[in-house]
N, C-alpha and C positions, 0 to 999 in steps of 0.2 A: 447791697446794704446801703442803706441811707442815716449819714451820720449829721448832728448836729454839732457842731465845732466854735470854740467862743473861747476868748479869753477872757477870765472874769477881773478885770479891770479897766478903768477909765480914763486909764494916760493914753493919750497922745501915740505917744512914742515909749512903751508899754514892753518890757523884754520878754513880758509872755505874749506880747501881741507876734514880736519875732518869730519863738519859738512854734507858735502855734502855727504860721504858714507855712513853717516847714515840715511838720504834722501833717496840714492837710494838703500838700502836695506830694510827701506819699500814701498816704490814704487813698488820691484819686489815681496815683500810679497804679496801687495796690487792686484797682477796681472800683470802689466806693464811689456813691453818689455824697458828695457835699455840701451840706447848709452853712457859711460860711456867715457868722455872726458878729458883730459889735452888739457889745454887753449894754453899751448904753444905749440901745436901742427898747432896755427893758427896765428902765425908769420906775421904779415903783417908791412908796413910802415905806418906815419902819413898818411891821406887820402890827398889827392892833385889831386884834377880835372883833372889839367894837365897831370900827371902820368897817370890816368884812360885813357882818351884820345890818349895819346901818347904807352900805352905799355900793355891797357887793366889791368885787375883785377889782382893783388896778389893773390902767389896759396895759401896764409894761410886764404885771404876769399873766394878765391872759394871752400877751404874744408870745412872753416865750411858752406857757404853756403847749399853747397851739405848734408852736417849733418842734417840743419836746415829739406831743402827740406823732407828730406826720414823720418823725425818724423812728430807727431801728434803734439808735445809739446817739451817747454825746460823748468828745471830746471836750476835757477841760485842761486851759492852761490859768494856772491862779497863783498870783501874788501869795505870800507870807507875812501877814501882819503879825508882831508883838507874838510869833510863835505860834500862830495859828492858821485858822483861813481868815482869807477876807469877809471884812462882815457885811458887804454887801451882794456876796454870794452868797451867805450865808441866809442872811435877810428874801432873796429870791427864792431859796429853796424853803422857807418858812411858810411863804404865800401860798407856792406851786404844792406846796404838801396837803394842804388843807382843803384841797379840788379834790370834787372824786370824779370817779375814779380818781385817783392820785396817778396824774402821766406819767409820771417815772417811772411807775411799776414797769416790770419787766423788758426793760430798756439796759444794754450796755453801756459799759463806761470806760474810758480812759484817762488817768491823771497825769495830771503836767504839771511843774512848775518852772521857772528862770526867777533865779535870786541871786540879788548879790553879795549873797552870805558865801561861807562855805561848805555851806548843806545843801544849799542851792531850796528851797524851804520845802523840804520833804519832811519838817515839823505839820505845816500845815493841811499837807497832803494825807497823811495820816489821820488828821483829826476830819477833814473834811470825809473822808471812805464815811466815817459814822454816820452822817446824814443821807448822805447817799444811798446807803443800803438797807437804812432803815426803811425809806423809802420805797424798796424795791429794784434798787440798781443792781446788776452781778455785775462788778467793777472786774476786771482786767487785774489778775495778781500782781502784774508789777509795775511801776510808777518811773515816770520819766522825771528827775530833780537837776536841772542845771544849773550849778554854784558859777559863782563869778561870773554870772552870766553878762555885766558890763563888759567884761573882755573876751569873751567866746564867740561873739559873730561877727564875721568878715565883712568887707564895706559891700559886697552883692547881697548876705543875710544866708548866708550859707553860716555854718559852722569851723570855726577854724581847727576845731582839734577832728581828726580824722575817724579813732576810734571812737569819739561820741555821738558822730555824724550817725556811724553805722551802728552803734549799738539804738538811736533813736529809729533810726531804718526799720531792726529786728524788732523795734517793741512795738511801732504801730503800724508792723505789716503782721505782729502776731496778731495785735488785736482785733482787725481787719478778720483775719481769722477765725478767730473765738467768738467777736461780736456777730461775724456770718453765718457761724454753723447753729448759734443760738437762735436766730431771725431764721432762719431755714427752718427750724423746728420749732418754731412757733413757741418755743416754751411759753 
């Protein structure tokens, strides 16, 4: 299974950027082949019809498009803005929707967030599944939210609480799982 893997934010030093390499190193434990992303690599403008129209696609969606296309799956780890998703993942999947085929179609998914709420922003993972599936994602039942994620990783980027270590284990070796037996079957 070949997964594409990305945090959708553009810090730096970015806690879903954390979370996310700890994701995708067991993903590739798990087996999986990994496309290992920086989100700002996919640069685009707000979506504007017009623009589409007049000047065609942004090359920052047509690469991730192209990303999307040549995986089985993506992995996202995304901020929680103002209770929501980030709106500039939001803004990408506006782009990449309006492609047809639409690449997402029948692609799996995995959600993540690290917040340093105490929800850890599993508000905006929720709102985010609706774009996704509208799309054609079959997202993964259950969602990874790490709260106070400012004090959850260790100075190596391991996790310092033990049971969340492992319960992050369980959910993206299930997905590993589910995303494979789907890609097996070509659904």
């Amino acid at each position: 299974m070949k997964i594409l893997a990305f945090a959708a934010s553009l810090r730096r030093e970015s806690l879903n950027k954390k979370l996310l390499r700890l994701a995708i190193d067991i993903a590739r434990e798990a087996g999986a082949e990994v496309d290992h992303a920086d989100f700002a690599e996919f640069a685009m403008p707000i979506y504007d019809g017009d623009m589409q129209e007049n000047q065609g696609f942004p090359s920052g969606a047509l690469a991730l498009a192209e990303r999307i296309k040549a995986a089985d799956g993506i992995i996202i780890s995304s901020p929680e803005y103002n209770f929501s998703m980030a709106g500039t993942l939001k803004n990408a999947i506006d782009w990449v929707s309006r492609m047809r085929p639409i690449p997402l179609q029948r692609k799996t998914g995995l959600l993540m967030a690290a917040s340093t709420s105490m929800v850890g922003g599993i508000r905006g993972l929720w709102q985010l599944r609706v774009p996704l599936e509208g799309c054609g994602v079959a997202l993964h039942p259950d969602m990874f939210a790490l709260a106070a994620a400012q004090n959850a990783f260790a100075d190596d980027g391991s996790l310092n609480d033990q049971a969340l270590a492992g319960r992050l284990q369980a959910m993206v070796s299930s997905y590993i799982a589910f995303g494979g037996a789907l890609a097996a079957a070509r659904w």
